[in-house]
Legacy VTK file of the C-alpha trace (Angstrom):
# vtk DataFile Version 3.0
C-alpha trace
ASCII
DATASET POLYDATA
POINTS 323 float
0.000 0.000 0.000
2.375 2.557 0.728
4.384 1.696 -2.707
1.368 2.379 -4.389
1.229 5.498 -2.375
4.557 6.329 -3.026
4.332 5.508 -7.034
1.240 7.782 -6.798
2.955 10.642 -5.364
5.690 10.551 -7.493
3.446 10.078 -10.498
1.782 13.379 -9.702
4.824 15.140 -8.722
6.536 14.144 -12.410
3.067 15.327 -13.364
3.231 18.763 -11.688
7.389 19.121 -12.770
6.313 18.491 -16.347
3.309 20.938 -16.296
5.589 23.777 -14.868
8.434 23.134 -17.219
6.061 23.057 -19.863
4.492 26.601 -18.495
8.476 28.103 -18.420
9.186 26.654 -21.752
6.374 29.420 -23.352
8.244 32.789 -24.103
5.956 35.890 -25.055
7.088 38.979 -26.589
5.073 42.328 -27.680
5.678 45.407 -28.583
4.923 48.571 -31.320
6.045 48.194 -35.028
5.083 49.262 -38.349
2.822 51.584 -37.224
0.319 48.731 -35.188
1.627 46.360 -32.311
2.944 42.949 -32.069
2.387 39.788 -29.818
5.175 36.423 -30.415
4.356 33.413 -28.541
6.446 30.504 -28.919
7.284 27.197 -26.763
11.435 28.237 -25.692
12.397 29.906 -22.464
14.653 31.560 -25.089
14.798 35.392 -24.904
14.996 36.688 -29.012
13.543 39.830 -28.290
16.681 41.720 -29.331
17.276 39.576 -32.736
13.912 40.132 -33.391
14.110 43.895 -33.340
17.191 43.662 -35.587
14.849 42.125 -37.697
12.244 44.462 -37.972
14.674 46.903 -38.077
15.960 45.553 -41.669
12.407 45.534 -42.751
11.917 48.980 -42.035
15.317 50.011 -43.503
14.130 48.400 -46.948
10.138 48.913 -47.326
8.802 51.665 -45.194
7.568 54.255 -46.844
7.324 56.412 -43.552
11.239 56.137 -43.753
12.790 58.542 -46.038
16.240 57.227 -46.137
14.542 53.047 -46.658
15.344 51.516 -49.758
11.818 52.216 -50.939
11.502 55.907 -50.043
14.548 56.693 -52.141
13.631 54.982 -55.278
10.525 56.761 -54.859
12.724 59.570 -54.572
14.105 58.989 -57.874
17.600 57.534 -57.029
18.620 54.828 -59.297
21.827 54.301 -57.661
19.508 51.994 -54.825
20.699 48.223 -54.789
17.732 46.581 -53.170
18.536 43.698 -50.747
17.130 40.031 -50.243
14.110 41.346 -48.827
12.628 43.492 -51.122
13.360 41.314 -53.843
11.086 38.781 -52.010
8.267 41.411 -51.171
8.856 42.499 -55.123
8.537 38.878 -56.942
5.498 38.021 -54.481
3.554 41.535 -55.209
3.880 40.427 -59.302
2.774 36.950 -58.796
-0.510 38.711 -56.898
-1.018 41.288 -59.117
-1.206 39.012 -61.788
-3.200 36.442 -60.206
-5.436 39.540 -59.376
-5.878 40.924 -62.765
-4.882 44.056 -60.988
-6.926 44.614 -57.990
-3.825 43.937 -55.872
-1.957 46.827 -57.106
1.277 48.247 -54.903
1.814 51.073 -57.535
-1.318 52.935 -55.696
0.983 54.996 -53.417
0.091 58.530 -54.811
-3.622 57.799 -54.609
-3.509 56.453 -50.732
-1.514 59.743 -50.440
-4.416 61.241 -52.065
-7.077 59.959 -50.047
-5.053 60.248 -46.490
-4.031 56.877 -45.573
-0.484 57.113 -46.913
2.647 58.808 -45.840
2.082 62.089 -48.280
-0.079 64.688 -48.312
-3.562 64.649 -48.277
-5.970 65.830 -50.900
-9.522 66.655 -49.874
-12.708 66.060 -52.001
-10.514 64.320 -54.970
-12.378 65.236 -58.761
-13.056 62.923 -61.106
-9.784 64.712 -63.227
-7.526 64.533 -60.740
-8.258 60.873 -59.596
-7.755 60.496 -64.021
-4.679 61.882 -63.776
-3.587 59.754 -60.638
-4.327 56.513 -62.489
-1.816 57.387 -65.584
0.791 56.581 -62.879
-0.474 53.376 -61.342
0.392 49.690 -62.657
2.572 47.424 -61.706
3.504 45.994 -65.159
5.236 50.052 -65.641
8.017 48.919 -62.876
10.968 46.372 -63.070
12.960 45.203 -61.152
16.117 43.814 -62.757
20.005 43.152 -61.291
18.540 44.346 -58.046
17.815 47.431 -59.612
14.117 48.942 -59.611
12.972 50.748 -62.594
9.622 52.781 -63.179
8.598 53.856 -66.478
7.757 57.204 -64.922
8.895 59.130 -61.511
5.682 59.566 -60.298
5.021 55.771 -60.005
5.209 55.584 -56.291
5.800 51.746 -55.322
3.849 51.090 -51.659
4.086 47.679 -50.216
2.432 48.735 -46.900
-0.747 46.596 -47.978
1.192 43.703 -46.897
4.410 44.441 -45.144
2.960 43.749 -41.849
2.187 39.545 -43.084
5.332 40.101 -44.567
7.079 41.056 -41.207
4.961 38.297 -39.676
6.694 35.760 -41.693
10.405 36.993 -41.203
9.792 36.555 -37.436
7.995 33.391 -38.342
11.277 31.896 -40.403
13.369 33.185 -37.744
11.899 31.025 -34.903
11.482 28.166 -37.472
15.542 28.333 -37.594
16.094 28.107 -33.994
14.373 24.778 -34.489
11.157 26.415 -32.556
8.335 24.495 -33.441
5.521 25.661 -32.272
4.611 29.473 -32.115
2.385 31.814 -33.263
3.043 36.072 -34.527
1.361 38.563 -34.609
1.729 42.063 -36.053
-1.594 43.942 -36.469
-3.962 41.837 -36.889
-1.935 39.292 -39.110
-0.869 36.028 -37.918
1.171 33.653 -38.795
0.667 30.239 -36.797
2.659 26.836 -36.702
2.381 23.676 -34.366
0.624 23.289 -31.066
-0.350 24.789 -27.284
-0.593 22.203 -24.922
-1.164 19.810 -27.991
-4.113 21.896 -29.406
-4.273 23.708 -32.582
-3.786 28.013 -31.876
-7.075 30.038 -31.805
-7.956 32.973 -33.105
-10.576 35.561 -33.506
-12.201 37.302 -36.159
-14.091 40.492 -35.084
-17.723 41.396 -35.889
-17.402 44.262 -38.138
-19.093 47.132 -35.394
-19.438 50.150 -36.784
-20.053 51.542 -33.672
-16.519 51.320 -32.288
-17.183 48.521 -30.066
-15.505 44.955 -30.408
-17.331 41.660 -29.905
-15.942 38.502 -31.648
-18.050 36.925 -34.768
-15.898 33.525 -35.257
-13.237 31.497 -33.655
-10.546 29.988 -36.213
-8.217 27.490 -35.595
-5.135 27.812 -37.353
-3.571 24.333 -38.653
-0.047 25.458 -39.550
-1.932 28.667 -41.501
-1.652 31.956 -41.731
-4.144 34.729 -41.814
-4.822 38.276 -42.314
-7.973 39.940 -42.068
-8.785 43.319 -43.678
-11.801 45.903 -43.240
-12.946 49.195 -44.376
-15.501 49.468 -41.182
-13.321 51.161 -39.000
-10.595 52.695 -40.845
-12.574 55.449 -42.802
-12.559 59.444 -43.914
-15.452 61.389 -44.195
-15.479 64.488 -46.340
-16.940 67.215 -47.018
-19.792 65.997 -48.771
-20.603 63.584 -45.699
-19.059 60.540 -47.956
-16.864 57.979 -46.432
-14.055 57.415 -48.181
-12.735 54.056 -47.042
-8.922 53.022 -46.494
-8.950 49.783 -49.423
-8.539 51.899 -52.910
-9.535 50.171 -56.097
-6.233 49.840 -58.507
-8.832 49.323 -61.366
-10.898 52.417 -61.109
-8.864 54.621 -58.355
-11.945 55.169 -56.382
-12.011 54.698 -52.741
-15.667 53.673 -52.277
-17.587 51.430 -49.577
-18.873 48.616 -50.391
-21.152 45.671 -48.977
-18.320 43.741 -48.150
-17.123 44.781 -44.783
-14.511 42.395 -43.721
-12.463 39.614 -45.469
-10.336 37.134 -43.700
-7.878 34.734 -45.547
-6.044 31.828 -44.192
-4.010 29.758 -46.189
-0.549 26.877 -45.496
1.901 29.320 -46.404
3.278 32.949 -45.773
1.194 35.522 -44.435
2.440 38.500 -46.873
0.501 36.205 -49.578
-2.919 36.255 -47.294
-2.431 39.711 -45.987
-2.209 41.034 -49.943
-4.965 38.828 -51.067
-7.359 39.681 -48.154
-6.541 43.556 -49.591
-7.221 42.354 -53.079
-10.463 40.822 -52.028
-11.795 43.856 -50.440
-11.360 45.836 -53.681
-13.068 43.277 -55.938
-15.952 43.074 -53.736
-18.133 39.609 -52.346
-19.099 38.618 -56.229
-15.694 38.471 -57.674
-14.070 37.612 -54.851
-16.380 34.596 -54.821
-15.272 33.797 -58.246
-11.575 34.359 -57.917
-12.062 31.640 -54.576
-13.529 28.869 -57.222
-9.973 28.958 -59.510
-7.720 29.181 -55.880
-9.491 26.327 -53.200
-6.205 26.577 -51.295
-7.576 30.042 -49.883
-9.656 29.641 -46.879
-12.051 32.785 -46.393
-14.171 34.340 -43.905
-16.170 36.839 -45.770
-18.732 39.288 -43.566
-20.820 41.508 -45.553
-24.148 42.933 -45.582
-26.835 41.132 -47.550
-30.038 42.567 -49.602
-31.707 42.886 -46.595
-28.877 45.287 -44.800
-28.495 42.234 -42.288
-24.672 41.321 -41.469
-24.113 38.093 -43.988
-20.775 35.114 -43.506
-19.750 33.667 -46.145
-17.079 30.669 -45.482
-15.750 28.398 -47.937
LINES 1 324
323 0 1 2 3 4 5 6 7 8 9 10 11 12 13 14 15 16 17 18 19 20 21 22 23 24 25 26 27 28 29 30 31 32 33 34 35 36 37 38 39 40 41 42 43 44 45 46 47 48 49 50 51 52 53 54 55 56 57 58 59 60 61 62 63 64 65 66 67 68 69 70 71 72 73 74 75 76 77 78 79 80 81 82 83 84 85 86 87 88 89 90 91 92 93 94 95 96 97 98 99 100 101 102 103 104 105 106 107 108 109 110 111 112 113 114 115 116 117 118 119 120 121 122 123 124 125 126 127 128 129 130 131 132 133 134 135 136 137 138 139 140 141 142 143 144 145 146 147 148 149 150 151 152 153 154 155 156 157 158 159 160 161 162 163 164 165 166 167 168 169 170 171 172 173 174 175 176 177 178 179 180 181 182 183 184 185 186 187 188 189 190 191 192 193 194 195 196 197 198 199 200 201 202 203 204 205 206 207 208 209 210 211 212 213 214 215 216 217 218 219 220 221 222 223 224 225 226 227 228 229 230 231 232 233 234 235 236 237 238 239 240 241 242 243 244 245 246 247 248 249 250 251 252 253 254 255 256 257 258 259 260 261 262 263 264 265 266 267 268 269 270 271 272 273 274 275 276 277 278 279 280 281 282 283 284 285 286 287 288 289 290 291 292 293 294 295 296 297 298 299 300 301 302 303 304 305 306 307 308 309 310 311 312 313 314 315 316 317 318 319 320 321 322
């Protein structure tokens, strides 16, 4: 009897020791970038905070367009002396594949029109005209700029190039590589609303939530998503909006096909797929842009994309669509 005891009390004890080295093995890390904040979870009692700010660091110093001495700023800028570096090549090759796959709606040659409309890093234009939106377009396309020998060329100086529509999945994914070579497992990132998920908690797949599109300014959750190795982005026009002086909102998602900024019946669009999260974070943009029809459509010809699509049906009621 008191062997059994004893086995039983050790059993538990073994139980309790590998329950709290399991709890010190989870390291969590958060923080401001990019304009938004972050949250890294991963199972290692290994501190990579400060690698991890060298990182985004480097992805600043190439693609932000709030920088003016990045990589991106000054070919904007007009210097063709730039020699772009392994990361912007990467954000440049995946932004052509999308475009293309997109016929256009994902579009990161928009830059002077988000400037335009007030969601960019230049100045602001109120109450844009029919002519000067016109004029805008000449200057967007992303078939007008190459890239070649590391070298970016635009076939005109006011092409601004603006990756900002997915740099945060894209900054997702470097952290996400850089726990993945540590040999880490089993973590999840992330930056703004974009996630990038791999492995288990506790032998469970990670959880997330996808808000209910409140126009109101509250938050309440609509669904609950577990991500299976995945990653996902979600993108709105509910709550990032301009009014202006006509009392028309003027939402944050421009169209690259018509240069118009409008609202549509599609409120929120979240994509998950088994691979980066740059790729879901610029389709989820594209998505918005083309609206619930098209978007519907585009889905049919790409089943590896997993959507959550909220949006308000005939009757003005809030509508899922999940594929």
């Amino acid at each position: 009897m008191i062997k059994r005891i004893t086995l039983l009390v050790l059993s538990l004890l073994l139980v309790i020791a590998c329950k709290e080295e399991k709890k010190e093995n989870i390291t969590k890390l958060q923080g401001a970038v990019f304009g938004t904040t972050y949250h890294i979870t991963y199972l290692n009692k290994a501190d990579y905070q400060k690698p991890i700010d060298s990182l985004f660091n480097l992805v600043n110093k190439s693609l932000s367009t709030y920088m003016p001495t990045s990589d991106i700023s000054k070919i904007n800028q007009g210097d063709t002396t730039v020699i772009v570096d392994d990361m912007f090549v990467e954000v440049f090759e995946k932004a052509k594949r999308i475009y293309k796959e997109t016929d256009g709606y994902f579009d990161p040659t928009i830059g002077r029109l988000i400037d335009a409309y007030g969601f960019g890093s230049g100045k602001e234009k109120k109450d844009l005209t029919s002519e000067e939106i016109a004029a805008l377009m000449e200057n967007v396309g992303f078939d007008k700029v190459v890239l070649k020998n590391r070298k970016v060329y635009r076939d005109s100086e006011n092409i601004e190039f603006n990756v900002n529509a997915f740099a945060k999945g894209y900054g997702v994914d470097v952290v996400g590589r850089f726990l993945e070579s540590k040999n880490i497992d089993d973590y999840i990132v992330e930056i703004g609303g974009e996630i990038r998920a791999r492995g288990t908690k506790d032998g469970k797949l990670w959880k997330v939530a996808i808000e209910k599109p409140n126009i109101d300014g509250t938050r309440s959750v609509q669904k609950i998503i577990e991500l299976d190795n995945e990653s996902m982005a979600t993108s709105g026009n509910y709550r990032k909006y301009k009014v202006n002086t006509e009392g028309k909102k003027i939402v944050h998602t421009v169209n690259a096909k018509t240069g118009l900024a409008e609202e549509s019946n599609l409120l929120s669009v979240s994509v998950r797929l088994k691979g980066d999260c740059a790729d879901v974070d610029a389709y989820a943009t594209a998505f918005l842009a083309m609206g619930l029809e098209k978007t519907k459509e585009f889905l049919k010809e790409h089943p590896e994309l997993k959507v959550v699509l909220l949006y308000h049906n005939e009757a003005g009621e809030l509508a899922e669509f999940v594929n």
